[in-house]
C-alpha positions in Angstrom: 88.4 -76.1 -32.6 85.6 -78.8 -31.1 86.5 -82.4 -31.8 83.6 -82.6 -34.0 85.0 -79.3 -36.1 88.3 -81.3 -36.0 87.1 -84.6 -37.5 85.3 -82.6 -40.4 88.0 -81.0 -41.3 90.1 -84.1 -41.6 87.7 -85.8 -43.7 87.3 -83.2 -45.9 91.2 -83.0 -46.2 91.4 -86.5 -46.6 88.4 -86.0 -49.3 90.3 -83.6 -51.3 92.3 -85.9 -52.8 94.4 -84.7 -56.2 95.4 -86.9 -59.3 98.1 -85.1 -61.5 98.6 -85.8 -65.1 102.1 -86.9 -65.4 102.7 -85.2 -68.6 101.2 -82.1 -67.0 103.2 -79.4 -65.4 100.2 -77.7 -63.5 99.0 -78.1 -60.7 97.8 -81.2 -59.8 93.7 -80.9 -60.4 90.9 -82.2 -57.8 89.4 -85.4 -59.1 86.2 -84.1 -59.4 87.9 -81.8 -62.1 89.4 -84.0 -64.0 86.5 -86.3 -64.3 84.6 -83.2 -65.4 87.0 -82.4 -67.8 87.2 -86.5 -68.9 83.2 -86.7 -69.6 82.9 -82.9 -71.7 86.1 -84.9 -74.0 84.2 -88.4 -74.1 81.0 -86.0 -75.1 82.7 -84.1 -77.5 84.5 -86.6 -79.3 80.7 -88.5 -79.8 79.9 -85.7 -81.8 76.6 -86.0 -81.7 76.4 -89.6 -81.1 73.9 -91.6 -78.9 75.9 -93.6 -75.9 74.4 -96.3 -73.6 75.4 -98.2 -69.8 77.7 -94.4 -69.7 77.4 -95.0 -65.8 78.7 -98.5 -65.9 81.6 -98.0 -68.8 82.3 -94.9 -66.1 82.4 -96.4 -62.7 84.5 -99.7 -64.7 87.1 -97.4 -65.6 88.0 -95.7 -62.1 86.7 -98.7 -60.1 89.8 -101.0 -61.5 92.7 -98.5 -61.3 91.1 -97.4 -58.3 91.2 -101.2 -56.7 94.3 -101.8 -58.2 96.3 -98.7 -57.2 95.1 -99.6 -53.7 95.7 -103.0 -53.1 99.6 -101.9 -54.6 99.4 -99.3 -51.8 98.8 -102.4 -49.2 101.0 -104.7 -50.7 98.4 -106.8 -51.6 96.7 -107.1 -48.0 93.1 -107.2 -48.6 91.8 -107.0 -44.9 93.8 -103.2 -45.3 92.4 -102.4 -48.6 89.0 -103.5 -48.1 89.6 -100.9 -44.7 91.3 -97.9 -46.7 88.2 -98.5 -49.4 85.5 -98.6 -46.8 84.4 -102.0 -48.1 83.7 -104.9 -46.9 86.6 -107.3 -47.6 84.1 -109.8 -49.5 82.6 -107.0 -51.2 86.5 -106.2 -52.4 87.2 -109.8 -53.2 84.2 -109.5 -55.5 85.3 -106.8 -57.1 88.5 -107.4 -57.7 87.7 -111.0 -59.5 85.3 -109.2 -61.4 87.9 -107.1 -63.1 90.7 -110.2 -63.0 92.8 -108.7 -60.3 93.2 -111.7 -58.4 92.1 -115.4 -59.6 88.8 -116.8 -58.8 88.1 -119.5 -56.0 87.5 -121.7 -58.8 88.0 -125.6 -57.7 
């Protein structure tokens, strides 16, 4: 296998990544499933109804376990999360005031 061939198929097995549902027995599911399977609930349980800012409401609800499970991961090291994220760290730092995961710089 070339290098190249190598470092594509890391990424996309580091891509891959699973989230199982704890009360779930099954298989753990691909996260593009389970986001799938998240929006046809949210759409069904409208019913018919108009929604607005979906992407917004969307990207808030994985963005802040998202940033949260991570910076756990790197005990709190924001130079590592910003790394694992692919962020730049004040990018992170903005985003994690923005959803009251660590205090603002406030004098």
């Amino acid at each position: 296998m070339t290098e190249r061939n190598l470092l594509s198929s890391e990424r996309s097995s580091h891509l891959s990544g699973t989230l199982a549902d704890p009360s779930d027995s099954a298989q753990p599911q691909p996260l593009r499933e389970a986001v799938e399977m998240a929006m046809r609930r949210y759409f069904e349980h409208l019913d018919g109804s108009q929604t607005t800012d979906l992407y917004a409401m969307v990207m808030a609800e994985v963005e802040a376990p998202l940033l949260a499970c991570v910076m756990e991961h790197t005990d709190g090291n924001q130079t590592r999360a910003a790394d694992v994220l692919g962020l730049n760290r004040g990018t992170l730092r903005k985003k994690l005031k923005l959803y009251g995961l660590i205090e603002s710089d406030a004098p």
